[in-house]
PAKOLFI-134113 format. One record per residue: y, x, z of N, C-alpha, C, O in turn; residue in one letter. Coordinates in pm, whole numbers, plus 32768, in hexadecimal, padded with zeros to 4 digits. Layout:
N
YXZYXZYXZYXZA
...
***
This chain:
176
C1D5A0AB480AC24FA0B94858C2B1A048483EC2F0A014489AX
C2BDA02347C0C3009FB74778C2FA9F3F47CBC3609EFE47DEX
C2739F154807C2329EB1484BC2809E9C48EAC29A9E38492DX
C28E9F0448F6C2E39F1649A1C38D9EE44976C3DD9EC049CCX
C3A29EE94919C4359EA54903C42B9E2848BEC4979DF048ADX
C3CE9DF34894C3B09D9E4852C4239CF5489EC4809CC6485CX
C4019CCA4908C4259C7D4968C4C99C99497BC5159C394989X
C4FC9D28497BC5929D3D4996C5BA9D2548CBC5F89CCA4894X
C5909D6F48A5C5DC9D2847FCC5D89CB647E7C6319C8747A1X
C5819C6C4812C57D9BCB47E3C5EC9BB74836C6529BC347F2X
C6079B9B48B1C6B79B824901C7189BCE48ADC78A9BA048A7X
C6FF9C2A4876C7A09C804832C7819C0647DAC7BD9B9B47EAX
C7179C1A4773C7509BC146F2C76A9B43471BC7DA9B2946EFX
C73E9ADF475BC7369A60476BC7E89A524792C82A99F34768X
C8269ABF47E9C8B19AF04808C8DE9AD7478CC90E9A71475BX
C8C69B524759C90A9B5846DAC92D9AC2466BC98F9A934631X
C8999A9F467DC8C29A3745FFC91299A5464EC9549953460FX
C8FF99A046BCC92A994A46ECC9BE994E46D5C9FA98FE468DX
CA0799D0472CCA8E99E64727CAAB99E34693CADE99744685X
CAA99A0D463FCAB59A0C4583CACE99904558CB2E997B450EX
CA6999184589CA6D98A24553CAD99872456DCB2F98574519X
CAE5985C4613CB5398264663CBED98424634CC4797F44616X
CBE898E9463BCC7B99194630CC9798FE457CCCFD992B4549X
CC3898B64530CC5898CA4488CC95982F4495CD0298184461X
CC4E97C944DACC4F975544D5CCD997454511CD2996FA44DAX
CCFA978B4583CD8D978F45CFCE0C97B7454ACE719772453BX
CDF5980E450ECE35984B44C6CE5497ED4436CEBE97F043F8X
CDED97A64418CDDE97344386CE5996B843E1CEC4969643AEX
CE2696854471CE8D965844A2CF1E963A44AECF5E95D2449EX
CF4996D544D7CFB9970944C3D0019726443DD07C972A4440X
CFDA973243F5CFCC97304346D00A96A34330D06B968342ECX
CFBF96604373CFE895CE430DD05B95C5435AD0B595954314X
D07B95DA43BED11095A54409D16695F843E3D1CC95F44427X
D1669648438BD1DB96C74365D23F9652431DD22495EE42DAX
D2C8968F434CD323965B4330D37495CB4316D3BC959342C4X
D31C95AF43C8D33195364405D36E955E4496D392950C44EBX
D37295C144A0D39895DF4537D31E961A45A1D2A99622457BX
D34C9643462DD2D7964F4668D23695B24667D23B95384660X
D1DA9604466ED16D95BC4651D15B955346B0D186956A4721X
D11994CE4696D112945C4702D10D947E476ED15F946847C6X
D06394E5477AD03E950A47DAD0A8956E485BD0A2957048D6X
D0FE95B447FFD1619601484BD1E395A04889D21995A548F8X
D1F395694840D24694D04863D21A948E48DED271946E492EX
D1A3947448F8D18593FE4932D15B946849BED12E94354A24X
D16E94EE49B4D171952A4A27D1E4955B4A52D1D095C54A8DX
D252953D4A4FD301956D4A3CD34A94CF4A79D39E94C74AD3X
D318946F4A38D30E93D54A3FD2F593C04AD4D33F93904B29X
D28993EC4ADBD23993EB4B91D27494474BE9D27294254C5FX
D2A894AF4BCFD2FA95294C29D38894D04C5ED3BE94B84CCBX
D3A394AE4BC1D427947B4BB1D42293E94C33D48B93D24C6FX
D3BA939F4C4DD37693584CA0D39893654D49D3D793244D9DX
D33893FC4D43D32894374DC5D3AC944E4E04D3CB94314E78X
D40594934D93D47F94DA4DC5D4D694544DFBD4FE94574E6FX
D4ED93F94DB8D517937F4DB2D4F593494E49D55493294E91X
D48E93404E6FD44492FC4EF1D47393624F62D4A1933A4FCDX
D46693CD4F49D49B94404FC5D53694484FA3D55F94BC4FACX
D58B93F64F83D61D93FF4F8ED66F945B4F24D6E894654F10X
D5FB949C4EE6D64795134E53D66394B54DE6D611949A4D8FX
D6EE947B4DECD6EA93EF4D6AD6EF94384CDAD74794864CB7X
D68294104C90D67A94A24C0AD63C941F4BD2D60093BD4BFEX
D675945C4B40D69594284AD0D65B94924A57D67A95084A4EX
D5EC943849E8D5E894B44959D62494BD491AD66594554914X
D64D951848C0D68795584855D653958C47EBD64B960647DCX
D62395284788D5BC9582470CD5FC95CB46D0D66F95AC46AEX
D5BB965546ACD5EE96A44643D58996BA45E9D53C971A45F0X
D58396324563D535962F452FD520969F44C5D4CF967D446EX
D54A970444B8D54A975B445DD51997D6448CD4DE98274444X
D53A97ED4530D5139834454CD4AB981A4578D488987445C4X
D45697BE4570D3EA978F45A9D3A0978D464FD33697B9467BX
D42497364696D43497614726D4A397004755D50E96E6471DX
D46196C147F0D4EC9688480FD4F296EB4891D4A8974048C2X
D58A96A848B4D5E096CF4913D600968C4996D6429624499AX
D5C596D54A1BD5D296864AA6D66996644AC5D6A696C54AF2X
D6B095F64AB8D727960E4AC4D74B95BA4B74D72E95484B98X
D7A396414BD4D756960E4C71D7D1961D4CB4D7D496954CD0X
D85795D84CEBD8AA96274D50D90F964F4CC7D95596B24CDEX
D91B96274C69D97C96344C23D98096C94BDED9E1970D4BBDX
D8E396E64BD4D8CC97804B6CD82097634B40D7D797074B65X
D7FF97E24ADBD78F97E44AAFD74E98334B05D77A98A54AFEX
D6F998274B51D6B1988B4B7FD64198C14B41D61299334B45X
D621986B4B0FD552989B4AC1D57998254A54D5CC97CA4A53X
D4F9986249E2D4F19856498AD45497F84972D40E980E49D4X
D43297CB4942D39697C94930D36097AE4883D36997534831X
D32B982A4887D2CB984747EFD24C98484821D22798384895X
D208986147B4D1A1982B4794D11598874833D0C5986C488BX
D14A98DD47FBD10899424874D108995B48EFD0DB99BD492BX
D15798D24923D16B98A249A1D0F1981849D3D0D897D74A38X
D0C698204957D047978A497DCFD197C649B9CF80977249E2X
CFBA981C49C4CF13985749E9CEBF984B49B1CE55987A49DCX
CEC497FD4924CE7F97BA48DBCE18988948B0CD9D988848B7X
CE5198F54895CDF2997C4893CDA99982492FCD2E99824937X
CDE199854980CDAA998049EECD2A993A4A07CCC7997C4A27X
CD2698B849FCCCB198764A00CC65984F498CCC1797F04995X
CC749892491BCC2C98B948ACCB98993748DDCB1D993F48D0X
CC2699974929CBBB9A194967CB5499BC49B9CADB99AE49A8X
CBB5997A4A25CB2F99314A6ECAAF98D34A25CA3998E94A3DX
CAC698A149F9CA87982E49BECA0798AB495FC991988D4970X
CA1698F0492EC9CB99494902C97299934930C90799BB4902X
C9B699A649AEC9739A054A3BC8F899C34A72C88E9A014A71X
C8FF992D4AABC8D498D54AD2C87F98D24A7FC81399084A98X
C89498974A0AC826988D499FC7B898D24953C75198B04918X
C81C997B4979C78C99EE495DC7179A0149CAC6BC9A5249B6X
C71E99AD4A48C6AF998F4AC8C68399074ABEC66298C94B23X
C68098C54A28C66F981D4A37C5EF98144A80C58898564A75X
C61897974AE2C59D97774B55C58396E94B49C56196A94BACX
C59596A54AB9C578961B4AA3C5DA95BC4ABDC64595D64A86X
C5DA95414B0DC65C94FD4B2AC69F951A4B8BC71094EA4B7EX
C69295504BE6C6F895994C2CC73A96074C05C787963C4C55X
C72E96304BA5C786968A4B81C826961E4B4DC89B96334B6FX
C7F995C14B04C86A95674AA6C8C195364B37C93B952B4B3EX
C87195214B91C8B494FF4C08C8F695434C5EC95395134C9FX
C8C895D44C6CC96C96284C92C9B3965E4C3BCA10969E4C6CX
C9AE96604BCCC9F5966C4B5FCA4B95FE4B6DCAC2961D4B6EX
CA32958A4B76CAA695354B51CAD7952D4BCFCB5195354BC3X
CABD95234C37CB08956E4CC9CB3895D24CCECBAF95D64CEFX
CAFF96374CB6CB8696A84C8CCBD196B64C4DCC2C97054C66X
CBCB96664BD6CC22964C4B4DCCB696094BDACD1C96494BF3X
CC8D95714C21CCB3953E4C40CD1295564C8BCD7E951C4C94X
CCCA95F64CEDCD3496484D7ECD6596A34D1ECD8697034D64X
CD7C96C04CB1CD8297114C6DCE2996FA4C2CCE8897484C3AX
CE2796924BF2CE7C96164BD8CEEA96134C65CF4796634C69X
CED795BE4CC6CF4695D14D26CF7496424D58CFE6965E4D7EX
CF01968F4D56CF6997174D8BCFD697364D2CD04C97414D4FX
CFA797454CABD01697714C4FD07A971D4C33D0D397394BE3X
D07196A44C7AD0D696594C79D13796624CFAD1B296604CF3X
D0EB966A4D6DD14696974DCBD197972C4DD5D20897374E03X
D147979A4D9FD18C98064D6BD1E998244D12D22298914D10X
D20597A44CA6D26897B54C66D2EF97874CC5D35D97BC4CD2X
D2AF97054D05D34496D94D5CD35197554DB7D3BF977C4DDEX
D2E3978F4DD5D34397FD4E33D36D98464E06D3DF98444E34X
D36698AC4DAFD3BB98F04D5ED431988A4D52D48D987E4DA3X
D42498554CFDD4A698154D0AD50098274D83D56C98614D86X
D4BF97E94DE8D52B97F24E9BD54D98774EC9D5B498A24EFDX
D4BD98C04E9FD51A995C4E9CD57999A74E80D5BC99F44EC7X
D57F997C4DCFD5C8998F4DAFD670996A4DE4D6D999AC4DE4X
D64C98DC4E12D6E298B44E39D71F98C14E9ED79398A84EC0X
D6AB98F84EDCD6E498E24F90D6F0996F4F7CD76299954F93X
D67599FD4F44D69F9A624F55D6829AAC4EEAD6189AE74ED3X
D6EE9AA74EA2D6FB9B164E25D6A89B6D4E0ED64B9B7E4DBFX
D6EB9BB74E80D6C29C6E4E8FD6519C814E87D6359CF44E64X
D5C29C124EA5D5679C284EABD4D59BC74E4BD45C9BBB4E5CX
D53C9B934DE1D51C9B5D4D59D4CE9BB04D2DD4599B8A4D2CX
D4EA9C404CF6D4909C954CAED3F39C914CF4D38E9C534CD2X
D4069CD64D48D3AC9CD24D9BD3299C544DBCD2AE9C574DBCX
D3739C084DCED3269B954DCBD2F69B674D3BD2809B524D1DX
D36B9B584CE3D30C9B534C83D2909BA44C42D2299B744C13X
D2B19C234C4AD2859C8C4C13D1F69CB94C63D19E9CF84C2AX
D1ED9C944CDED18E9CDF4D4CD1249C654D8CD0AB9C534D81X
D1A79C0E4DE3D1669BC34E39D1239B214E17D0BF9AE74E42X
D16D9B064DD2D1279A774D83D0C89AA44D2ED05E9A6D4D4EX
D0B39B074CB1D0449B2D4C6ECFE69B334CA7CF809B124C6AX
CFD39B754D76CFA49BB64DB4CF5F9B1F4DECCEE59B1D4DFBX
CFA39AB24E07CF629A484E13CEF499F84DCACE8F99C34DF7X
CF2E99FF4D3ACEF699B14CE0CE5999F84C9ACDF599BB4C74X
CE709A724C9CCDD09AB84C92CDA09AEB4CF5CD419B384CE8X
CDE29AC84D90CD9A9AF84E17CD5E9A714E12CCF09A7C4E47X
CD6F9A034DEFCD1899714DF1CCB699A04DA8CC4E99AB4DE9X
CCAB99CC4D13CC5C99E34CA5CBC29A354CF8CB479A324CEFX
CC179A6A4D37CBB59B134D74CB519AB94DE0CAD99A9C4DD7X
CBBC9A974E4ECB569A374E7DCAF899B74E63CA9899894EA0X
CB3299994E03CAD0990E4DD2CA5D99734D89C9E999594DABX
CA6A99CD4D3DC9EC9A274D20C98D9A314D6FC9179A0D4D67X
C9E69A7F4DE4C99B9AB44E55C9299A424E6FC8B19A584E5FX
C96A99B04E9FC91099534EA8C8D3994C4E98C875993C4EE7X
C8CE99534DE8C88C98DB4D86C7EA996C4D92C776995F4D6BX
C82699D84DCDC7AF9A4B4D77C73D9A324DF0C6C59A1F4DDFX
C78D9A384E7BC7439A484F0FC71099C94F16C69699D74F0CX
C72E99424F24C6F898CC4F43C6C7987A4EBBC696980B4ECEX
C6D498B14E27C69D98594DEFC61C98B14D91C5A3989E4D8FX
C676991C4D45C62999534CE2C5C5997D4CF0C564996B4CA6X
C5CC99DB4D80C5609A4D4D9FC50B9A044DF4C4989A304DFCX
C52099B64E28C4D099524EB6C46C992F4E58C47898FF4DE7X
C3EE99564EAAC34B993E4E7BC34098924E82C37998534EDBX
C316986F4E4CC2E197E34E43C27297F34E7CC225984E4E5DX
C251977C4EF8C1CF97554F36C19B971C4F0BC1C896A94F0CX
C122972C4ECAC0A696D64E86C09C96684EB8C045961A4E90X
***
């Protein structure tokens, strides 16, 4: 009976150890940047918002709060958003990158991986500037957006790049 699951445990574990490695290695990361401020990587995506907002007419400016480990969108003469660490997606595409990798299909797998890594990346970069504009243009509906509809973006990408990766790459029979 063991034998009939045999094929689905090897994907849990290969899951498993994959995500473990990744999220320990993320975490040794974050470790070394303690009490330097938010991490490069969170920087250099706040940096690029700070970019976007800049190019669409929101003139914003950072504000490190190196202690609190987080800077500050400063947009229109207030703070609207904040950005810590848990604003990078950097868990997000940990899950993916794991997902992908418990169906490894040889070199195409490394290749939508780093394409999804890639759409993975701008979205959460354009989702931070929008939150942001939400926030400024409409208050009332900050929570919400943060709380519901941008999350709802950033792992409705996740869901579908799965979907993909399971229908057109993993499960598709190879022709001799």
């Amino acid at each position: 009976m063991l034998k009939d699951f045999k094929p689905v445990l090897g994907i849990l574990l290969r899951f498993i150890i994959i995500y473990l490695v990744l999220l320990f290695a993320y975490q040794f990361f974050l470790n070394s940047f303690q009490k330097e401020g938010l991490d490069p990587f969170s920087r250099m995506i706040a940096e690029q918002v700070r970019d976007i907002q800049n190019f669409m007419g929101f003139s914003t400016q950072l504000y490190d709060d190196v202690k609190g480990e987080q800077v500050y969108f400063y947009v229109r003469n207030e703070y609207p958003t904040r950005m810590v660490e848990g604003c990078n997606a950097v868990s997000v595409m940990i899950l993916f990158v794991a997902f992908v990798f418990a169906f490894y299909k040889g070199k195409k797998t490394f290749v939508f991986v780093i394409l999804g890594l890639v759409l993975l990346y701008i979205i959460n970069v354009l989702r931070i500037a929008g939150l942001n504009i939400v926030i400024l243009n409409h208050k009332e509906y900050g929570k919400i957006a943060h709380d519901y509809i941008f999350p709802a973006v950033i792992y409705g990408t996740v869901v579908l790049l799965w979907l993909v990766w399971i229908k057109f790459f993993a499960l598709k029979h190879e022709k001799s």
